[in-house]
C-alpha positions, 0 to 999 in steps of 0.5 A: 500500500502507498499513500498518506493515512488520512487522504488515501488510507483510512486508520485501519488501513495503516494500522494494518501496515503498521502490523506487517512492519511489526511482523517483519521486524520480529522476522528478522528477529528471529533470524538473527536472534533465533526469536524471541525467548532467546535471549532478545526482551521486547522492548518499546515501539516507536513509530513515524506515520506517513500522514496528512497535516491534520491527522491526529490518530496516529497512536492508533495506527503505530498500535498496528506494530505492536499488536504482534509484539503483544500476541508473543509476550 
């Protein structure tokens, strides 16, 4: 998907962006790692959203990355 949460995006759009970004990150954990539980602790997420100026949901949409993050731990 390309485009600005808030003009071609709606919220649940980018959250469900967000929630691949999420998963390939704990991918490439779990290749360099050998996952989670191997020595690697979940940390905090932070995010940037690609949006227009008067978005103000933007928590809503990085809740996105963490939803895998919170099936694990």
């Amino acid at each position: 998907m390309a485009g600005k949460v808030g003009r071609e995006l709606t919220v649940e759009e980018g959250y469900q962006v967000a929630r691949n970004v999420g998963l390939n990150c704990l991918a490439t954990v779990k290749r360099h790692d050998g996952g989670p539980g191997q020595g690697h602790a979940g940390g905090e997420t932070a995010g940037m959203v690609h949006c227009t100026e008067d978005f103000k949901d933007q928590p809503k949409v990085i809740n996105g990355a963490q939803s895998p993050n919170r099936s694990l731990w």
